[in-house]
Backbone as ProteinMPNN parsed JSONL, in Angstrom:
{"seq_chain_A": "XXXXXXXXXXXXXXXXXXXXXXXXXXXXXXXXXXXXXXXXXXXXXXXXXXXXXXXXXXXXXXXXXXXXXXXXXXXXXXXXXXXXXXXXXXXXXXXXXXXXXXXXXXXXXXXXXXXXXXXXXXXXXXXXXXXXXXXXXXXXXXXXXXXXXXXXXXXXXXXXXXXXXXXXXXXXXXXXXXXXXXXXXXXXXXXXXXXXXXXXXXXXXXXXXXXXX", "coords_chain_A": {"N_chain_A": [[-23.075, 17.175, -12.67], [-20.662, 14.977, -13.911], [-19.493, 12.067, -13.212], [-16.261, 11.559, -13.914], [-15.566, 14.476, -13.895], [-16.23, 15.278, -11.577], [-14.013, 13.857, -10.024], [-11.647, 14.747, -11.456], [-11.395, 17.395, -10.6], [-11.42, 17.356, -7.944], [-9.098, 15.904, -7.512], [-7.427, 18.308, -8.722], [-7.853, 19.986, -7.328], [-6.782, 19.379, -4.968], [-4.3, 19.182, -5.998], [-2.996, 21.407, -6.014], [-3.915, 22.863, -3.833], [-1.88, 21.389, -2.155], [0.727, 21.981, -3.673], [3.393, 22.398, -2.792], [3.606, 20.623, -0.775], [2.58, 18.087, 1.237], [-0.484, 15.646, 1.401], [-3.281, 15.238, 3.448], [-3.673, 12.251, 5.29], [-6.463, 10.131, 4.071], [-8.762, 8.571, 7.49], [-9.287, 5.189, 8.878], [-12.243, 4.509, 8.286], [-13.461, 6.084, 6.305], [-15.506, 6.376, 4.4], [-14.539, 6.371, 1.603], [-12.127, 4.289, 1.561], [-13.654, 2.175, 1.41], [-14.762, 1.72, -0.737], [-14.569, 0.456, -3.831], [-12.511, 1.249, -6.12], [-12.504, 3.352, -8.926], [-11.416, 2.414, -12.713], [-8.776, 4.006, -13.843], [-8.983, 6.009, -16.89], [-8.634, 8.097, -18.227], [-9.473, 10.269, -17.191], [-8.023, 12.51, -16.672], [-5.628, 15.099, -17.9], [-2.181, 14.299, -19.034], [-0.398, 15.807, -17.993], [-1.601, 16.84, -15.434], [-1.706, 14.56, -13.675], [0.611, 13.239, -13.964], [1.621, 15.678, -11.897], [-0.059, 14.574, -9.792], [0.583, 12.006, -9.104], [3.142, 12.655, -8.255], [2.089, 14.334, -6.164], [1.793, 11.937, -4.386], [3.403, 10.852, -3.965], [5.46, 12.36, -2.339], [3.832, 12.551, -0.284], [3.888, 9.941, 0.606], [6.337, 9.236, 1.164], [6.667, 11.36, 3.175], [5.347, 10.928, 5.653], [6.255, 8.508, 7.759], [6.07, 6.143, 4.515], [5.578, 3.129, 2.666], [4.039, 3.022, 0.629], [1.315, 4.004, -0.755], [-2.026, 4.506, -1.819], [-4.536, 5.968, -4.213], [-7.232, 6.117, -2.96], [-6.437, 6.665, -0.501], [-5.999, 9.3, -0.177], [-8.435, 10.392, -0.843], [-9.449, 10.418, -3.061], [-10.985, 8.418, -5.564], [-9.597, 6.128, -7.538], [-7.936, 3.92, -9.731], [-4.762, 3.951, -8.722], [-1.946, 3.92, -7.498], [1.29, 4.391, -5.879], [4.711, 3.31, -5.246], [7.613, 2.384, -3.158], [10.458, 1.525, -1.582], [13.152, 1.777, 0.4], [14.085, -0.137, 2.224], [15.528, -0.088, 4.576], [16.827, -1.651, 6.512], [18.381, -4.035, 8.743], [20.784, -6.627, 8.063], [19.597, -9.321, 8.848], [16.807, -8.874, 9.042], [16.222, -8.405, 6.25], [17.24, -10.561, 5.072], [15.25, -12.168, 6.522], [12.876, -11.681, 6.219], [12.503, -11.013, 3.237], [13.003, -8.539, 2.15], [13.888, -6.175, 0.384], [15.552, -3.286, -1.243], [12.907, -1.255, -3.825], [12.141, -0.17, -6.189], [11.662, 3.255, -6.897], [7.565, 3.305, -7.907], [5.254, 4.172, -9.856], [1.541, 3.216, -10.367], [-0.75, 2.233, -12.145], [-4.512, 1.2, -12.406], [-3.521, -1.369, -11.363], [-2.958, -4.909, -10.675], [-3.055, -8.574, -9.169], [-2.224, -12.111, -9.188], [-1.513, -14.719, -7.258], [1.301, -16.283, -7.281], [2.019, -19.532, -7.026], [1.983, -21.621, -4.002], [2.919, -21.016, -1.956], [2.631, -19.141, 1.278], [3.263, -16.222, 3.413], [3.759, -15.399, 6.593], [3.082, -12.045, 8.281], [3.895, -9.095, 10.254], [2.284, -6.157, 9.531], [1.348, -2.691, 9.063], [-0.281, 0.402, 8.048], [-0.821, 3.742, 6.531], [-3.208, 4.439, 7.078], [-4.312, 3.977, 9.265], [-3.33, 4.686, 11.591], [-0.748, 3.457, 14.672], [-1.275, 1.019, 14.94], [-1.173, -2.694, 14.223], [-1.028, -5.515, 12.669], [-0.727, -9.136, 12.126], [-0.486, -10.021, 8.768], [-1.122, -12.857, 6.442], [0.267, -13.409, 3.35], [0.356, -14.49, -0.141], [3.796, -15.556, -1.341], [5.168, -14.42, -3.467], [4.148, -13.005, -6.25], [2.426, -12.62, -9.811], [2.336, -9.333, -11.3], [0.299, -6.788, -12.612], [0.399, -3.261, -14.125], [-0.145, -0.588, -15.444], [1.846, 1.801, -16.77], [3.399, 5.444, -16.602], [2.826, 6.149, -19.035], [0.843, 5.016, -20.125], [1.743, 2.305, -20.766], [1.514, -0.744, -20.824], [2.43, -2.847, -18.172], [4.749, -6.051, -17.004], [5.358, -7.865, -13.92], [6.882, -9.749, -12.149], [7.09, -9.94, -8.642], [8.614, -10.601, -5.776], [8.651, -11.59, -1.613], [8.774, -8.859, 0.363], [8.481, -6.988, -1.337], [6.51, -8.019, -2.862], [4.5, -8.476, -0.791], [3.853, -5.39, -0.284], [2.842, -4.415, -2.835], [0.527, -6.011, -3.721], [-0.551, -5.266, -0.562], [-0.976, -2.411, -1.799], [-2.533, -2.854, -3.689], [-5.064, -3.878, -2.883], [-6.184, -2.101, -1.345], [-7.626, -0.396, -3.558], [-9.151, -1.837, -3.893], [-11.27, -1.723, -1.74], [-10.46, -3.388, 0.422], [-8.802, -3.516, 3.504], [-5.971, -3.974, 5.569], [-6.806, -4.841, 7.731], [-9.0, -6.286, 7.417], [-7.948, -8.909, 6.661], [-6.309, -9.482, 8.59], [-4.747, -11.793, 11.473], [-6.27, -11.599, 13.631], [-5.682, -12.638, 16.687], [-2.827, -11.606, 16.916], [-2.9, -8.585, 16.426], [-1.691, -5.113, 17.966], [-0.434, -2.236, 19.79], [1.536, -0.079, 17.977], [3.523, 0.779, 19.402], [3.796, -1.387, 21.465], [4.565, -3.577, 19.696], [6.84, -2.316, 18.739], [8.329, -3.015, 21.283], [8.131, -5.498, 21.905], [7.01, -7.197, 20.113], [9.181, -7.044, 17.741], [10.406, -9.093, 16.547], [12.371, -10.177, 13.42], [11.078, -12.421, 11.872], [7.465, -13.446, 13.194], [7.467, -15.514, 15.331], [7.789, -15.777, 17.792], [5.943, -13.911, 18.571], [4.139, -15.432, 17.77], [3.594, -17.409, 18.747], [2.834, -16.968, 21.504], [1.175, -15.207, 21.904], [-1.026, -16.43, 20.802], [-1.545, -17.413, 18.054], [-1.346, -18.665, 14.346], [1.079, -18.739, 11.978], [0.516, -19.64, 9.449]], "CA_chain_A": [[-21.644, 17.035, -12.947], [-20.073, 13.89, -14.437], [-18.043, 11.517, -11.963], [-15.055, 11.858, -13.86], [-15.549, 15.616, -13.864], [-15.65, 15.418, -9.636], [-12.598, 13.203, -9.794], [-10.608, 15.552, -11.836], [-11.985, 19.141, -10.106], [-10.394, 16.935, -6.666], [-7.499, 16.211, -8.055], [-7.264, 19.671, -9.282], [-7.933, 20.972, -6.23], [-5.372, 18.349, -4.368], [-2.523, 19.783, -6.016], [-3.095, 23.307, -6.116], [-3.867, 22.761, -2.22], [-0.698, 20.76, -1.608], [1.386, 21.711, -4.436], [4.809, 22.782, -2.16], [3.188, 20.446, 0.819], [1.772, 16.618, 1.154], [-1.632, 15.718, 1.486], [-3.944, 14.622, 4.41], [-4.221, 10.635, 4.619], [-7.556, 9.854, 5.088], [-8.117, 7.466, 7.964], [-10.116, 4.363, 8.867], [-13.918, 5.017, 9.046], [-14.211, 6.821, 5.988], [-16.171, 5.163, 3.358], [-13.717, 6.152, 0.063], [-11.235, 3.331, 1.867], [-14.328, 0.915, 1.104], [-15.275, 1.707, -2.072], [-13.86, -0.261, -5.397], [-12.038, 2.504, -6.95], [-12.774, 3.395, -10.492], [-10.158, 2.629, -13.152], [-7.88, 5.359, -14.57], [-8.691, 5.445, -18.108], [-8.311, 9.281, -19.048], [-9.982, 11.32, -16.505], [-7.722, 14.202, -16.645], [-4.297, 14.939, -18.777], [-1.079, 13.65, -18.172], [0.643, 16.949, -16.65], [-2.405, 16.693, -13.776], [-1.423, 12.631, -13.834], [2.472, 13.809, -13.095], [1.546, 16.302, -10.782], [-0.606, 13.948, -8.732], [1.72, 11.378, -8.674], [4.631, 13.509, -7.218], [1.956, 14.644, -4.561], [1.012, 10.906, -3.91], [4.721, 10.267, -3.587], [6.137, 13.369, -1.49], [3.023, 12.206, 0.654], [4.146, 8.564, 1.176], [8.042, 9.514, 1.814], [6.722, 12.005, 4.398], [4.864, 9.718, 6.644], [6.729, 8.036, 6.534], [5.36, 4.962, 4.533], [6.597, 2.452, 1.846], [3.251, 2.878, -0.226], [-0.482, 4.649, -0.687], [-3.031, 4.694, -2.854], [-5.121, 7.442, -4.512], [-8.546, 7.149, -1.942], [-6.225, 7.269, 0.65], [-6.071, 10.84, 0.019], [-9.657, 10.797, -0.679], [-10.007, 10.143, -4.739], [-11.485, 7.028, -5.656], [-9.316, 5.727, -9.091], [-7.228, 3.167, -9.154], [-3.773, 4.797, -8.644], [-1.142, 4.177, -6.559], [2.757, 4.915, -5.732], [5.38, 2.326, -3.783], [8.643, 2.716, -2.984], [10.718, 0.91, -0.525], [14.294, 2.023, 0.197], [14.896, -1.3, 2.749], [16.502, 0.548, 5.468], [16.581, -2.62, 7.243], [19.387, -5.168, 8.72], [20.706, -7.625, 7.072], [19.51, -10.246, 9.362], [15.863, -8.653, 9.092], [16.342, -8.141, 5.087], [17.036, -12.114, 4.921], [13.911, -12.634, 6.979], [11.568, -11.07, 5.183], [13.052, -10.889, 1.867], [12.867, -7.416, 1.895], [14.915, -5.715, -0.627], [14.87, -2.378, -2.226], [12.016, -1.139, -4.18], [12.877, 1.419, -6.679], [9.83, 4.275, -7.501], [6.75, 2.703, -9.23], [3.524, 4.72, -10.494], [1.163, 2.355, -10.863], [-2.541, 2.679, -12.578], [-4.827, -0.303, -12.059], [-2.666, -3.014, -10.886], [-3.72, -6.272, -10.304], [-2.234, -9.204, -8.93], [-2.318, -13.077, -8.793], [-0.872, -15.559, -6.752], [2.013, -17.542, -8.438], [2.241, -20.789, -6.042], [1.219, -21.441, -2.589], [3.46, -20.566, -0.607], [2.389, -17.943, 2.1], [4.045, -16.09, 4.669], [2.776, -14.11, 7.947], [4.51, -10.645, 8.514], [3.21, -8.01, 10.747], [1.503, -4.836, 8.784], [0.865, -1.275, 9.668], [-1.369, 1.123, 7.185], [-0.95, 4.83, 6.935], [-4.722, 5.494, 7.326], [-4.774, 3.335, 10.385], [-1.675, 4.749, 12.451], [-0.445, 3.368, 15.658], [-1.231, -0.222, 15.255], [-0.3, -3.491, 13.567], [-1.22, -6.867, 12.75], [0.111, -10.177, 11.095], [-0.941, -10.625, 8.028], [-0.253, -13.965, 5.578], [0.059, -13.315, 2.093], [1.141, -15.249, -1.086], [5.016, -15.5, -1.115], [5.509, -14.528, -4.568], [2.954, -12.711, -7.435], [2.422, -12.082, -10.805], [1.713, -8.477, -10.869], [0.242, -6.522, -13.875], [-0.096, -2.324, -14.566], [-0.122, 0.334, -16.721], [2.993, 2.93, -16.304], [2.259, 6.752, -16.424], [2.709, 6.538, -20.706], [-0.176, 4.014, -20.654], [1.968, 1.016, -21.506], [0.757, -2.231, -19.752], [3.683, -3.359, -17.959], [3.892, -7.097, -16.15], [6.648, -8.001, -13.435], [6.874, -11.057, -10.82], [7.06, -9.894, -7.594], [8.763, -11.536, -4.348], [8.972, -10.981, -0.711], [8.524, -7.587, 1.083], [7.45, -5.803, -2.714], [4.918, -8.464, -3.326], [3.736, -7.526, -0.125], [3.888, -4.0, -0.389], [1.882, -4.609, -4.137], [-0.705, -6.61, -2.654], [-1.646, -4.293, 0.066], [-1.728, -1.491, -2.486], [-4.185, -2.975, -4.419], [-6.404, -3.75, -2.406], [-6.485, -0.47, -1.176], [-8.304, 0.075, -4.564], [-10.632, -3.029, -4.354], [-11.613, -1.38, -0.825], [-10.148, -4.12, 1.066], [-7.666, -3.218, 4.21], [-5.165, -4.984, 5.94], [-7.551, -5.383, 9.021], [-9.918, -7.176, 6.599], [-7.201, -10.412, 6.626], [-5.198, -9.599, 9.754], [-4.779, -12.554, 12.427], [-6.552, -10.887, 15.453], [-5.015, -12.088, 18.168], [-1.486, -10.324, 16.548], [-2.873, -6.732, 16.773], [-0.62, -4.999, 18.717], [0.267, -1.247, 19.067], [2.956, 0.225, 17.562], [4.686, 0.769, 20.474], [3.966, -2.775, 21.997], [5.163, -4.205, 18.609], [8.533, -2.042, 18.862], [8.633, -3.076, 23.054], [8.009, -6.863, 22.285], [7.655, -7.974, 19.052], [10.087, -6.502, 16.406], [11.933, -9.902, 15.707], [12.735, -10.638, 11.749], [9.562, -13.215, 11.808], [6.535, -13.219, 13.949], [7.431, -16.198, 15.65], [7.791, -15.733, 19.273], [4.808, -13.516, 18.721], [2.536, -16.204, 17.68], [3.454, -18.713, 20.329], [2.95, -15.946, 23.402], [-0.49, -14.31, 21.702], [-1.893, -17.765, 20.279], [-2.247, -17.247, 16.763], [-0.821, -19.685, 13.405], [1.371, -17.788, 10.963], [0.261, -20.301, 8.451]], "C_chain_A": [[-21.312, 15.547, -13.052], [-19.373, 13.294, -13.256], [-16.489, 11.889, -12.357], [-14.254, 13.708, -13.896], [-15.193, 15.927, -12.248], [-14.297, 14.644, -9.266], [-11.583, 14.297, -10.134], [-11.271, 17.071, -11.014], [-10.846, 18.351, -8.441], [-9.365, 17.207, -6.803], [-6.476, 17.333, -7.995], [-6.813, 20.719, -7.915], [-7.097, 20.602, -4.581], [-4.395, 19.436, -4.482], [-2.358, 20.884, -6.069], [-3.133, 23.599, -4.825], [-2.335, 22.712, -1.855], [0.078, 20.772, -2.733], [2.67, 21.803, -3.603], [4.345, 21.724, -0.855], [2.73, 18.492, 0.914], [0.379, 16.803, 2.067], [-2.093, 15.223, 2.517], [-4.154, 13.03, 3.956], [-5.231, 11.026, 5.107], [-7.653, 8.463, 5.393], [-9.918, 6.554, 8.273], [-11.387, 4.938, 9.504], [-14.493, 5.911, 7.669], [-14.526, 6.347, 4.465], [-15.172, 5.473, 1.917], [-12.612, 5.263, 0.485], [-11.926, 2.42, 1.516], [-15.061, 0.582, 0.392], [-14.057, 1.307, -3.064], [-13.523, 1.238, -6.003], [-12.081, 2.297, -8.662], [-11.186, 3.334, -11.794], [-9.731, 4.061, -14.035], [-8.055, 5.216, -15.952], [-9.038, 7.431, -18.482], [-9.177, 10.103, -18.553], [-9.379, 12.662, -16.304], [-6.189, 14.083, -17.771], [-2.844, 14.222, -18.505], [-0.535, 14.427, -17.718], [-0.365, 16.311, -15.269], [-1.837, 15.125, -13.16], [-0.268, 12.897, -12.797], [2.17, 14.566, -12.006], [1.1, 15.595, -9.501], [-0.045, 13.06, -8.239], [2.806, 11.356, -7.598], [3.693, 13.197, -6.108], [1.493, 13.496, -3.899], [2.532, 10.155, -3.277], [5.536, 10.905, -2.232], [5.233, 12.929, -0.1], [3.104, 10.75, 1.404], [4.98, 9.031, 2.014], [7.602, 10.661, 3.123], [5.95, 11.575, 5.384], [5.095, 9.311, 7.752], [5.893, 6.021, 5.574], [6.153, 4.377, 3.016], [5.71, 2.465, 0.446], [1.842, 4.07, -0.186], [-0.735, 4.695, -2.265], [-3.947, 5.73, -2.941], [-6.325, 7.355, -3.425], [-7.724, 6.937, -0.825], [-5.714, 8.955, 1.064], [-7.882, 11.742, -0.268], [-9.47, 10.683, -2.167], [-9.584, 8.428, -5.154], [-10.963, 6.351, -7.155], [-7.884, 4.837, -8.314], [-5.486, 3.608, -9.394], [-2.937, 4.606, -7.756], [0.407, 4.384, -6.427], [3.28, 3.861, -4.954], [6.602, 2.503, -4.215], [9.338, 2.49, -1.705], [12.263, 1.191, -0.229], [14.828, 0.798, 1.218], [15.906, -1.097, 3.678], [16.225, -0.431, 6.775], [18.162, -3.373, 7.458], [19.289, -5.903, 8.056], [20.175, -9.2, 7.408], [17.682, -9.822, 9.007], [15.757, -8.785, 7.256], [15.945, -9.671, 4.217], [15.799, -12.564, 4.679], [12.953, -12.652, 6.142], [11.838, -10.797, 3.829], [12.7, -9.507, 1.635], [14.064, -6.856, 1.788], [14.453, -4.194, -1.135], [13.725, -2.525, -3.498], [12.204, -0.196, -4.749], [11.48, 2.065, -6.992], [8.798, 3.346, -8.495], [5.304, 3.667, -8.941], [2.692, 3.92, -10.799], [-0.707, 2.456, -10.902], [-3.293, 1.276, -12.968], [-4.342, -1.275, -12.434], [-3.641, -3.987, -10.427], [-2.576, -7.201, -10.469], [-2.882, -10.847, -8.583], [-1.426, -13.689, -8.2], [0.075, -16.707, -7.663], [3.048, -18.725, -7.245], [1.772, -20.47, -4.922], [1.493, -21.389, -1.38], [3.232, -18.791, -0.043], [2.818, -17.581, 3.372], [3.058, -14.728, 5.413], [3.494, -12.89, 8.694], [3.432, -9.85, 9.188], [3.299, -6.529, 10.144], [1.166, -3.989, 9.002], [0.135, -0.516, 8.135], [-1.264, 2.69, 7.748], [-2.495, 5.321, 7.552], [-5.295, 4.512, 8.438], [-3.201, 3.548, 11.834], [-1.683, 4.366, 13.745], [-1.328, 1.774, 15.798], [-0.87, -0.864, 14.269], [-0.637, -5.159, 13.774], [-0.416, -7.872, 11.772], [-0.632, -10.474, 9.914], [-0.402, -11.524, 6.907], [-0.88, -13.428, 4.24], [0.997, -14.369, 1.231], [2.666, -14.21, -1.049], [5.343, -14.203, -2.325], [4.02, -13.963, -5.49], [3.301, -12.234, -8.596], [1.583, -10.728, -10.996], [1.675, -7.362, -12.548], [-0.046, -4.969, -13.477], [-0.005, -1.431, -15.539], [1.183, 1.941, -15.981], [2.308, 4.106, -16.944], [1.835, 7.513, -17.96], [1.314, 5.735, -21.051], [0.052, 2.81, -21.212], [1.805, -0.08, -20.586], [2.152, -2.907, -19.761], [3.473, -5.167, -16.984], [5.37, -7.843, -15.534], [6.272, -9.099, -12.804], [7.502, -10.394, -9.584], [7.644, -11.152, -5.914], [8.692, -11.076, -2.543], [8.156, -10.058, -0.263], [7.518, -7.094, -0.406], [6.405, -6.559, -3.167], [4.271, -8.182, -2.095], [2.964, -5.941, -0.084], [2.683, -3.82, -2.003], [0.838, -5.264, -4.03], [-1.548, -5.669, -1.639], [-1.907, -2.8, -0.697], [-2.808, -1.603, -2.793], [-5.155, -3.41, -4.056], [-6.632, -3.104, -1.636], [-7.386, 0.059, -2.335], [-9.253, -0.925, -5.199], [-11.756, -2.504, -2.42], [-11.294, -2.375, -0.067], [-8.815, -3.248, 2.002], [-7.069, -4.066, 4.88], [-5.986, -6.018, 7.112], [-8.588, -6.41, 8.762], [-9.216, -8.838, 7.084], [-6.413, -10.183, 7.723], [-5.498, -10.89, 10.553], [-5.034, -12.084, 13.793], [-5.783, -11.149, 16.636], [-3.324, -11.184, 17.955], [-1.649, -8.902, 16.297], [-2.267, -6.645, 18.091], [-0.689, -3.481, 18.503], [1.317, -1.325, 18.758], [3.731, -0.025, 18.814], [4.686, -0.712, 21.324], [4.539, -3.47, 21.036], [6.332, -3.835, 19.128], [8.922, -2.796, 20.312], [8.748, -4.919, 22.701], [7.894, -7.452, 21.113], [8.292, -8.346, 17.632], [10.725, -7.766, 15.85], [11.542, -9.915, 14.165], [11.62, -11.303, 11.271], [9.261, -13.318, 13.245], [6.413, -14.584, 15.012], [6.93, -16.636, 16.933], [6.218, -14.82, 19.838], [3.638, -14.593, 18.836], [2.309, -17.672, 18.441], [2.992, -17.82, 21.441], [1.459, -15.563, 23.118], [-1.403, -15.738, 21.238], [-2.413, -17.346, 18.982], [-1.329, -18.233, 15.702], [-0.243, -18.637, 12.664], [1.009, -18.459, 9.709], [-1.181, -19.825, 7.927]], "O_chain_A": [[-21.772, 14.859, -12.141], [-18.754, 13.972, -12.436], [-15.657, 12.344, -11.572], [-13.079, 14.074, -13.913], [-14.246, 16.57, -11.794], [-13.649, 14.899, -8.25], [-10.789, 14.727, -9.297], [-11.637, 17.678, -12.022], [-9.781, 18.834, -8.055], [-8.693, 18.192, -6.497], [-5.335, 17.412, -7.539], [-6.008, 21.611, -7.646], [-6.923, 21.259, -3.555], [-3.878, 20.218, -3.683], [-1.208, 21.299, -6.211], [-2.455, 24.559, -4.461], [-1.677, 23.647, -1.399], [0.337, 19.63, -3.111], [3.246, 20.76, -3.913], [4.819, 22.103, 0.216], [2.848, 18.081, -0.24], [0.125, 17.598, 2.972], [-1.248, 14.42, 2.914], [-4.567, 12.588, 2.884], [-5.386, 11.811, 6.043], [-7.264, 7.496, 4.738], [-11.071, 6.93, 8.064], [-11.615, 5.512, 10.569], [-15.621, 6.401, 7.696], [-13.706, 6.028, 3.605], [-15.183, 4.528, 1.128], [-11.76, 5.367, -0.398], [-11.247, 1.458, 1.157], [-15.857, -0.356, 0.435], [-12.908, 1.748, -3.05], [-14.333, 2.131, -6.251], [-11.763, 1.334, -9.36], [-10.19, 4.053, -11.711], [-10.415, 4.859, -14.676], [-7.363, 4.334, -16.46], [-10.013, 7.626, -19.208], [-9.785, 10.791, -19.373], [-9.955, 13.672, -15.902], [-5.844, 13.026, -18.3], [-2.735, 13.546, -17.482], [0.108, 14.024, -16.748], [0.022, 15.554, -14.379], [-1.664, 14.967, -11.952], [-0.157, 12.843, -11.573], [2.512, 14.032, -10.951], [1.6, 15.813, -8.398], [0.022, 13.005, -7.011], [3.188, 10.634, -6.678], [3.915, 12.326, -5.267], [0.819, 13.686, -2.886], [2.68, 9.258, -2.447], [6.078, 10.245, -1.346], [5.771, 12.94, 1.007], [2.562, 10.459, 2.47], [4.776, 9.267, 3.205], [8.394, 10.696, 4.065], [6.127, 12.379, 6.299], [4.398, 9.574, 8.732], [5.381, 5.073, 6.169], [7.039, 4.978, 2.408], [6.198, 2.111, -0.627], [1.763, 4.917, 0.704], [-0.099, 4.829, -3.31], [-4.223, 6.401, -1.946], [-6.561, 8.434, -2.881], [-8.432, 7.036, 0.178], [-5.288, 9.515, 2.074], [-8.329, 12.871, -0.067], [-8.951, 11.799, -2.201], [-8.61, 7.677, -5.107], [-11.856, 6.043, -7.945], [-7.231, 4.9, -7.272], [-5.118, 3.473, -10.561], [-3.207, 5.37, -6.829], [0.7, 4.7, -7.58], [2.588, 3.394, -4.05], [6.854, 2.744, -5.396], [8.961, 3.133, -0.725], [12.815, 0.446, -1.038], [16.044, 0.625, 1.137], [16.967, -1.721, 3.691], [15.597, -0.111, 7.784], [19.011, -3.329, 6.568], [18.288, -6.188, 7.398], [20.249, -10.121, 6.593], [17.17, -10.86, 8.588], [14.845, -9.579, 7.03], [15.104, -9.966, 3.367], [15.246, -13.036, 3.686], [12.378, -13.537, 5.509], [10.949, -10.095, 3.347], [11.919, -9.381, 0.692], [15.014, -6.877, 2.57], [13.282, -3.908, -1.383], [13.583, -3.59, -4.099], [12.466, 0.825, -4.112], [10.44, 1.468, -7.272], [9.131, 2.815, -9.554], [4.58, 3.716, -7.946], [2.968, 3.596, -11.954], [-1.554, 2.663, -10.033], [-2.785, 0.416, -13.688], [-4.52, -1.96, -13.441], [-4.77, -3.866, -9.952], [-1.606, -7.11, -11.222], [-3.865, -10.94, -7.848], [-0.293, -13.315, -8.501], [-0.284, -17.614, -8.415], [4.217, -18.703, -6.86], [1.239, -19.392, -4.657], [0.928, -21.549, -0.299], [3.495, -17.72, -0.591], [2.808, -18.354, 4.33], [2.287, -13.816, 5.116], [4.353, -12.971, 9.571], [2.26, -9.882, 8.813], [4.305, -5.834, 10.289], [0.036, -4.239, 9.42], [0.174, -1.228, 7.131], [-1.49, 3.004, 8.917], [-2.775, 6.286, 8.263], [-6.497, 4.265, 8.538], [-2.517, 2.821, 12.554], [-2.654, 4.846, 14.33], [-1.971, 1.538, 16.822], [-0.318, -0.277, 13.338], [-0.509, -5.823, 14.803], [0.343, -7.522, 10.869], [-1.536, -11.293, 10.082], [0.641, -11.169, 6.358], [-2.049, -13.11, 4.025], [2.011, -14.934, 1.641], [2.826, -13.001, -0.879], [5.746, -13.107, -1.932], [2.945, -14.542, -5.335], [4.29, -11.508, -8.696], [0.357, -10.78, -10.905], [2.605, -7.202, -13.34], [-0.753, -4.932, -12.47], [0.305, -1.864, -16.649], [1.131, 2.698, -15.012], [1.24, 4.107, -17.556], [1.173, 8.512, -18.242], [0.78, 5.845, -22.155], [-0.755, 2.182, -21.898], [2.145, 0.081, -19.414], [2.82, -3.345, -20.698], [2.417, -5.493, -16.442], [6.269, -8.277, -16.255], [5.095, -9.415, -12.982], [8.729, -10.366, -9.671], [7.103, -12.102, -5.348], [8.694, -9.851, -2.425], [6.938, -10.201, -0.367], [6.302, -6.919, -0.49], [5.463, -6.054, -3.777], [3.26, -7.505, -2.286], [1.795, -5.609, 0.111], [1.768, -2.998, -1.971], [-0.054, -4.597, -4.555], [-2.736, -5.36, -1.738], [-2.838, -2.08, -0.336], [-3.82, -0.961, -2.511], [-6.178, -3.419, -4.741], [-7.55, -3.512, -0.925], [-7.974, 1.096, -2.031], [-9.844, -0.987, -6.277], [-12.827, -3.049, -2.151], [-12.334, -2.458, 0.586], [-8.009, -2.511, 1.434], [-7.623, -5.165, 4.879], [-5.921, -7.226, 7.34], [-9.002, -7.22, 9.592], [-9.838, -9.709, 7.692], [-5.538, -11.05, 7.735], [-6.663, -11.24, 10.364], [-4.306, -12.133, 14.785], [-5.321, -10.318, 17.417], [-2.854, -10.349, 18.728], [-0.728, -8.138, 16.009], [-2.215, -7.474, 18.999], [-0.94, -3.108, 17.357], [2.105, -2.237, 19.009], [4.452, -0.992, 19.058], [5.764, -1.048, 21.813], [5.296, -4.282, 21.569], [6.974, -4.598, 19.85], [10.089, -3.188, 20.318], [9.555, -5.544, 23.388], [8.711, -8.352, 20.922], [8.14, -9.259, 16.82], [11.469, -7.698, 14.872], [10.391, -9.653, 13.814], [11.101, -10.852, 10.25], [10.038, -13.314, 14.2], [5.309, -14.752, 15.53], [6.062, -17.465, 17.206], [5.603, -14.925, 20.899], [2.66, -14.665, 19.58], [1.434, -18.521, 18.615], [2.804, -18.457, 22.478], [0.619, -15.606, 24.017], [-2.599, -15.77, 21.531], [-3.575, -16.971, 18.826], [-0.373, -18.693, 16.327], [-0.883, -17.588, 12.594], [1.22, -17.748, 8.727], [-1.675, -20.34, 6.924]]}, "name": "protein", "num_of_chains": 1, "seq": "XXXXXXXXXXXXXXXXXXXXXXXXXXXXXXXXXXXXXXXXXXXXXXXXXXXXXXXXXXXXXXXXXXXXXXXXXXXXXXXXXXXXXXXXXXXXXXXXXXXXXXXXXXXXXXXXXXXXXXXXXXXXXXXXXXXXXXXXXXXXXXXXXXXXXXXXXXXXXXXXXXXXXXXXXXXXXXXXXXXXXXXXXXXXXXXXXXXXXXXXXXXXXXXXXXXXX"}
C-alpha cells in the first residue's frame, strides 16, 4: 500500500470515527510528533480535506486550545487549523499583543523571521497537558500557505498569532515547544495559574533564574 494511500484510509477512518465527536490528541512520546510531516499535495479530495478540517477544528475548540496540527491526531501531512478568540484582559492583551485570530486552514505553512526582535512568553501544548514553559520567539513573521482552494496565500504575522503560527509549524517539522523552552520556566499548570500568570514572565524569571532574552 502506497503512503499516500495509508494517509488517506486514516483520514478516512478519522472522520467516520469522529464525525459527530473530536478526535484523540496524541501525546508526547509518540514518534508521529517527531517526524517531518509530508506535504499536502493531493492525497485525498477536497470534501475529505473539508471534512478533516472541521474535525481538526471542533477538536482544537474542544480542548480547549488556540491551535493543532494534523500528527497531533496521528496523520503525518502538513496541515493545520488556528484560531484564537483572545478571551483575555486588556492589560494582558497589551502585554502580549494578543489579539483575535479569526479561523485559518492552513496546508504547509512556513515561516520566517522578519527582524530581531524576540520575546519570551510562557507555552502550553495540547499533546503535552498540564505543563508550561517560556518560550522566546521572533516578535513578528512573514508567514506563507496554501488555503483549502490551493491558492498560496502570504500574511505578516505579529504578537500572540505569530506565536500561535510558529508553534504550529513546527509541529509539522517535528519540532515541540519543549525542544526551545527555557528549562528552568517549566512549571505546572497549576503552579503557573498559583504563581506565575502575570501579562509577561518577568517576576518569573527573576525568582526561577532564567533570561527572557
Amino acid at each position: 500500500m502506497s503512503t499516500s494511500s495509508t494517509v488517506k484510509d486514516r483520514v478516512e477512518a478519522l472522520v467516520e470515527l469522529y464525525r459527530d465527536d473530536v478526535a484523540p490528541i496524541v501525546q508526547l512520546g509518540d514518534p508521529v510528533l517527531r517526524r517531518k510531516a509530508e506535504p499536502f499535495d493531493g492525497q485525498f479530495d477536497d470534501g475529505l480535506l473539508k471534512d478533516f478540517v472541521e474535525l481538526l477544528r471542533r477538536t482544537m475548540l474542544a480542548a480547549p486550545g488556540v491551535g493543532l496540527a494534523a500528527p497531533q491526531v496521528g496523520v503525518p501531512l502538513r496541515i493545520a487549523v488556528l484560531e484564537d478568540p483572545a478571551t483575555v484582559s486588556a492589560e494582558v492583551a497589551e502585554a502580549r499583543e494578543r489579539y483575535p485570530l479569526e479561523f485559518l486552514a492552513v496546508l504547509n505553512p512556513e515561516y520566517a523571521p522578519r527582524g530581531r526582535d524576540k520575546r519570551g512568553f510562557y507555552e502550553g501544548c495540547l499533546s503535552m497537558p498540564g505543563f508550561t514553559g517560556v518560550v522566546s520567539r521572533p516578535l513578528k513573521v512573514d508567514a506563507g500557505y496554501s488555503d483549502l482552494t490551493g491558492a498560496r496565500r502570504r500574511l505578516t504575522l505579529s504578537g500572540w498569532q505569530a506565536r500561535i503560527f510558529q508553534h504550529e509549524t513546527d509541529h509539522l517539522n517535528g519540532r515541540l515547544y519543549v525542544d526551545q523552552v527555557e528549562p528552568r520556566s517549566m512549571a505546572t499548570s497549576t503552579s503557573y495559574t498559583n504563581r506565575w500568570a502575570d501579562p509577561v514572565p518577568t517576576r518569573a524569571a527573576e525568582e526561577l533564574g532564567f533570561d527572557l532574552d
